[in-house]
C-alpha positions as CSV (number, residue, x, y, z in Angstrom):
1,X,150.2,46.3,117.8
2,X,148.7,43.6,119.7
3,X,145.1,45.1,119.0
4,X,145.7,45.4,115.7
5,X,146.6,42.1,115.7
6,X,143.8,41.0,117.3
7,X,141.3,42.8,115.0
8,X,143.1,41.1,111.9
9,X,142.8,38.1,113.2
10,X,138.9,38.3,115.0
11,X,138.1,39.9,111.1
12,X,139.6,36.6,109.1
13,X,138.0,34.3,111.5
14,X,134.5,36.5,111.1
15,X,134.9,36.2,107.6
16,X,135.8,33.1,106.9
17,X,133.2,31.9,109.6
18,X,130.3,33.6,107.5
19,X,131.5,32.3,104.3
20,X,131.3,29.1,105.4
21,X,128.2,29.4,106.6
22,X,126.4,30.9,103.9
23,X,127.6,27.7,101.7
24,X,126.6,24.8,104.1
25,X,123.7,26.6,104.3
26,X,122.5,26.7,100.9
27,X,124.5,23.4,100.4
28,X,121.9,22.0,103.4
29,X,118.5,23.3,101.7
30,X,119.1,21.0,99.3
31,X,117.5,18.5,102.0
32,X,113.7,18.1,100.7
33,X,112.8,18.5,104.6
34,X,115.1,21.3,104.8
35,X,114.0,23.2,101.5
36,X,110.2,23.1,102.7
37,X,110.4,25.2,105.5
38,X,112.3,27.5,103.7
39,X,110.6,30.9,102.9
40,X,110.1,31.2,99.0
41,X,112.3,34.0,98.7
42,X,115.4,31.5,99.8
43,X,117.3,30.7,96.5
44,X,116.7,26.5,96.9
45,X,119.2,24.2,94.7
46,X,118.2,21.3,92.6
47,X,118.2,18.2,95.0
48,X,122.1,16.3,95.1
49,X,123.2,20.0,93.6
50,X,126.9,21.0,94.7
51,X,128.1,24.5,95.7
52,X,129.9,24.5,91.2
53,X,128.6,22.3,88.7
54,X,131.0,20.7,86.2
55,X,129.1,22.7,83.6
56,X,129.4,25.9,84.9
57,X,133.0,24.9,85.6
58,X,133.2,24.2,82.0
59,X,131.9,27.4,80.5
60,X,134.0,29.4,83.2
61,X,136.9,27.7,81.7
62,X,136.2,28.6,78.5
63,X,136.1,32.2,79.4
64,X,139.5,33.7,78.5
65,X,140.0,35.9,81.9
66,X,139.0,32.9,84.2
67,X,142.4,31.4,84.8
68,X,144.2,34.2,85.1
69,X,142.4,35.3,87.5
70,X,141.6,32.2,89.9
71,X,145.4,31.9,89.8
72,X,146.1,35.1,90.8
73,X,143.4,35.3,93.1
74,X,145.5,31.9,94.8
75,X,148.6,33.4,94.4
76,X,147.6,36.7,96.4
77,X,145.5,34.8,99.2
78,X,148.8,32.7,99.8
79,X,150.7,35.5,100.1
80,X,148.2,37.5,102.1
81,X,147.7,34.4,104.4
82,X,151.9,33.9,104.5
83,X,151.9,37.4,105.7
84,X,149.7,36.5,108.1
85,X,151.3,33.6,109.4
86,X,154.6,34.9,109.9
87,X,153.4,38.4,111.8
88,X,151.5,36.2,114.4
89,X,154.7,34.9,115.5
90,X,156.9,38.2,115.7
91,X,156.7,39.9,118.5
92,X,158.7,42.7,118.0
93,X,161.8,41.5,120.7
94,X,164.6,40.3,118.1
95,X,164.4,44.1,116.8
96,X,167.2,46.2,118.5
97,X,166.6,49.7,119.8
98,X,168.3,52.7,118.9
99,X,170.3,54.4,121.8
100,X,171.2,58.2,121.4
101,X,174.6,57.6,121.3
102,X,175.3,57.6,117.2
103,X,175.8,53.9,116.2
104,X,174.8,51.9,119.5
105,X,171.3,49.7,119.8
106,X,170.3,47.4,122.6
107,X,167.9,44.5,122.3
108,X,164.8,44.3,124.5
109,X,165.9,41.2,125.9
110,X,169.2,42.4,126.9
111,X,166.9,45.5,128.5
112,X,164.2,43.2,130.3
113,X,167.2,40.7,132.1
114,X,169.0,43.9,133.5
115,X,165.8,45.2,134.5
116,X,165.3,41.7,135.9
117,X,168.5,41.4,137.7
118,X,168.2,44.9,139.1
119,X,165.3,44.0,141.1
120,X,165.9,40.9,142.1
121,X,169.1,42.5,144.2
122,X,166.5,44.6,145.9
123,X,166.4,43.2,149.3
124,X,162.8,41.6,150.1
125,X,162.5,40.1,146.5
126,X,163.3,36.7,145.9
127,X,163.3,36.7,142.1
128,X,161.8,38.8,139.4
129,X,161.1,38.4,135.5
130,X,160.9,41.1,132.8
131,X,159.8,41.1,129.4
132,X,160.6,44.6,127.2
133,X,158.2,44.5,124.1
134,X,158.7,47.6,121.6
135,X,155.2,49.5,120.6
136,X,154.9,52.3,117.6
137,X,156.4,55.4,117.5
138,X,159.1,55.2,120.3
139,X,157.1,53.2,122.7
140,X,158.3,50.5,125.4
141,X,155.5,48.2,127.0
142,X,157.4,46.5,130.2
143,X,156.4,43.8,132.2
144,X,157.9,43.5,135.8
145,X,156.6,40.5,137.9
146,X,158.8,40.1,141.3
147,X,158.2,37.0,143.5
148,X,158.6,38.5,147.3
149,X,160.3,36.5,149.8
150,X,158.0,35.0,152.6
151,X,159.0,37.7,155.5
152,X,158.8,41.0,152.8
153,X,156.0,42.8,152.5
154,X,154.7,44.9,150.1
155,X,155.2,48.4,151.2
156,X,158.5,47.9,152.2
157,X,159.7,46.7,148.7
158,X,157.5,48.9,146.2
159,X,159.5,52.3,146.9
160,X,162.7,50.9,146.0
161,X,161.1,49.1,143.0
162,X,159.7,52.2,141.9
163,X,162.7,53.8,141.5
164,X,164.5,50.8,139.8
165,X,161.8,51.0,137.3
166,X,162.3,55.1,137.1
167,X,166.1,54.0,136.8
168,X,164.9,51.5,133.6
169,X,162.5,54.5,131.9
170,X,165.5,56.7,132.3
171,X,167.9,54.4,130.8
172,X,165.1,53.3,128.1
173,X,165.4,57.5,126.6
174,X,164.2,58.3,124.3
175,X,161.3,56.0,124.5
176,X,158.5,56.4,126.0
177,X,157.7,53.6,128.9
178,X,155.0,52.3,130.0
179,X,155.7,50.1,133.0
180,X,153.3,46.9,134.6
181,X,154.5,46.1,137.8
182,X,153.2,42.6,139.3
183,X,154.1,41.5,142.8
184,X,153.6,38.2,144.0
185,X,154.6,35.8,147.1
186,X,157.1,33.4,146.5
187,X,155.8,29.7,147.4
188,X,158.4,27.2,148.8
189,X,155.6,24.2,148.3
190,X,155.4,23.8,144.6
191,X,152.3,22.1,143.2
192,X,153.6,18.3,141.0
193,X,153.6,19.0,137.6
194,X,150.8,16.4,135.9
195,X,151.1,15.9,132.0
């Protein structure tokens, strides 16, 4: 989902990038200095032109198809661009997840702080965080970062984290789960915050 995303939103932006420039392009040929080096091919406005005259604006008007149509041409782009708006901000954690006992659902949130809490008990780890996100077609994307404390190390902490995280992909059934697991070293010398 977040590529998809990422396409829509890399595809507006191209779009509306290259419509853009296309008008203040021919808008700036309309620059004598400008509109001489252009090649003869180059469709040149009328010096002081602007990108619709008041006369075209007028005939267009008189055209029995043109309001209907620039309104409803405004009407879907606000819509479209409403769509838009509000999918950039869902992520996909206030949905609940269907359990396979008939009737019960768990949200992701509920799943990432028991995953959290589970390895922070693991001894070595100073705190952890978790973040569930739900993908297509039965899919989990978790996040696992753990802070170690400053006398753990690594490979005595990672077997028992692996199997909490078996634990949370068996508990997560019937979804698939795909688990990212960060360690880190927990810092007692915080850097000051500067706004």
């Amino acid at each position: 989902m977040r590529a998809t995303h990422t396409a829509i939103n890399r595809t507006a932006l191209g779009v509306t990038g290259l419509g853009l420039l296309l008008a203040g392009s021919w808008l700036a040929a309309t620059d004598r200095t400008v509109a001489r080096r252009l090649p003869s091919w180059w469709p040149a406005p009328d010096t002081g032109a602007v990108l619709l005259g008041p006369g075209w604006l007028t005939r267009m008007r008189g055209e029995g198809w043109w309001t209907p149509s620039v309104l409803a041409g405004a009407v879907g782009l606000t819509l479209m661009f409403a769509y838009w708006a509000l999918r950039q901000g869902s992520s996909g954690s206030g949905r609940r997840l269907a359990l396979p006992s008939p009737g019960c659902t768990v949200r992701p949130q509920a799943l990432a702080e028991a995953l959290a809490a589970r390895a922070s008990a693991v001894p070595g780890v100073a705190r952890g965080h978790a973040r569930v996100s739900p993908r297509r077609g039965r899919r989990l994307e978790v996040e696992l970062r753990v802070w170690l404390a400053p006398d753990a190390s690594p490979d005595a902490v990672l077997p028992t984290l692996r199997t909490v995280t078996a634990e949370a992909e068996g508990a997560a059934a019937p979804y698939a789960t795909h688990t990212r697991l960060r360690l880190s070293a927990a810092s007692h010398h915080r850097a000051p915050h500067v706004r």
